[in-house]
C-alpha positions in Angstrom: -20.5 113.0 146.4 -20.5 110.0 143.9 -23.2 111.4 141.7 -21.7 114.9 141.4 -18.5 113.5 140.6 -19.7 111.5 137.8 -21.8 114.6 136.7 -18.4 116.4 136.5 -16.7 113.4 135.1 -19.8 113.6 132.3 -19.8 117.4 131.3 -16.0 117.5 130.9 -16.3 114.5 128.6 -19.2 115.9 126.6 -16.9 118.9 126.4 -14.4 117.2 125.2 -16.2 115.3 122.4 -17.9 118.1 121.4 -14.3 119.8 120.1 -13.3 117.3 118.3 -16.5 117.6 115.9 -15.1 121.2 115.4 -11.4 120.3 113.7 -11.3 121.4 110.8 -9.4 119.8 108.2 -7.9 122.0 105.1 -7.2 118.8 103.0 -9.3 118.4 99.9 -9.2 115.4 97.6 -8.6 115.5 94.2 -9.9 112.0 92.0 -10.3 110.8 95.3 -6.2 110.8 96.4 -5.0 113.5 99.2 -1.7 115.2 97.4 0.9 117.3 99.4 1.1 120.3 97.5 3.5 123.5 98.2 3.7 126.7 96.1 6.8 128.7 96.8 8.2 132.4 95.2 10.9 132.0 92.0 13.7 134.3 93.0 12.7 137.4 94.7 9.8 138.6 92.6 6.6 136.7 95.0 4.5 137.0 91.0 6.3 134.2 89.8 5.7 130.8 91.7 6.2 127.6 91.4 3.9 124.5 92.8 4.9 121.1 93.2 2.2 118.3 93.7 3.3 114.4 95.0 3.0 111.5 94.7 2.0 112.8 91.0 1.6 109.2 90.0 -1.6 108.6 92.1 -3.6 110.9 89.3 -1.7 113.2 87.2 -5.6 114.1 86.6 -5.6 114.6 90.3 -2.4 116.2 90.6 -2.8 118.7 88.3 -6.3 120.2 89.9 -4.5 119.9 93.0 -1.5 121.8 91.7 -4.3 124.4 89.9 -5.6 124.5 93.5 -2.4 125.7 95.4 -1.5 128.3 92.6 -5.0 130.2 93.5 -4.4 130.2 97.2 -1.2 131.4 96.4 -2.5 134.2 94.5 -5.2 134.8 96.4 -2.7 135.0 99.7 -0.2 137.2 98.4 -2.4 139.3 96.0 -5.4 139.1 96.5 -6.4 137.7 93.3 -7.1 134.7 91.6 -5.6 135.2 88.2 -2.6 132.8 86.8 -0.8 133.1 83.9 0.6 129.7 83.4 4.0 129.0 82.0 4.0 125.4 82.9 0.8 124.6 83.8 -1.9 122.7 84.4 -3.4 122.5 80.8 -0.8 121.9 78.8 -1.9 121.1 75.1 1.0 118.4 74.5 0.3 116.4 77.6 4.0 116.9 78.7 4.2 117.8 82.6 7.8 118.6 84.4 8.1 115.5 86.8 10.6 115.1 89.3 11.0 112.2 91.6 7.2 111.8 91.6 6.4 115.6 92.3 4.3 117.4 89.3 5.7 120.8 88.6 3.9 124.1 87.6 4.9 127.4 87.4 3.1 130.2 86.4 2.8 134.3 87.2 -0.4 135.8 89.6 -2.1 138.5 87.8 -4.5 141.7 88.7 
């Protein structure tokens, strides 16, 4: 009775362990710094979005690929495509990003 309650007492906690190997995280790090990220519709037309990365002042490096990142799961989600058209985005020339309280902000248009 002792023995094939600890076999019991065993399996269930191999189980057990062997589900938590199989969480999957969908967080991926960006010059080595986990940013939140959101991407949300401008108005009612879902093409236009905007994304807004924090704590931007981690790595605006960082932020910005992270922010580059949640634009093309956007597209992808909605469209089925990967294609931005940046307004604000990621890349721009002047090194001048929209920051507000500490969340980098880039808008841009998904694309056929």
């Amino acid at each position: 009775m002792r023995l094939s309650l600890w076999l019991v007492s065993l399996l269930t906690a191999t189980l057990i362990l062997s589900g938590c190997g199989s969480i999957r995280s969908d967080k991926v790090a960006f010059a080595g710094v986990y940013f939140r990220s959101s991407a949300k519709a401008v108005g009612k037309q879902r093409d236009f979005f905007q994304v807004a990365v924090s704590p931007a002042s981690k790595s605006i490096g960082g932020a910005r690929e992270a922010g580059r990142y949640e634009a093309t799961r956007y597209c992808i989600k909605n469209f089925g495509t990967s294609n931005v058209e940046w307004v604000q985005g990621p890349n721009t020339m002047d090194g001048t990003y929209a920051i507000e309280n500490n969340k980098l902000i880039l808008r841009g248009t998904c694309k056929p």
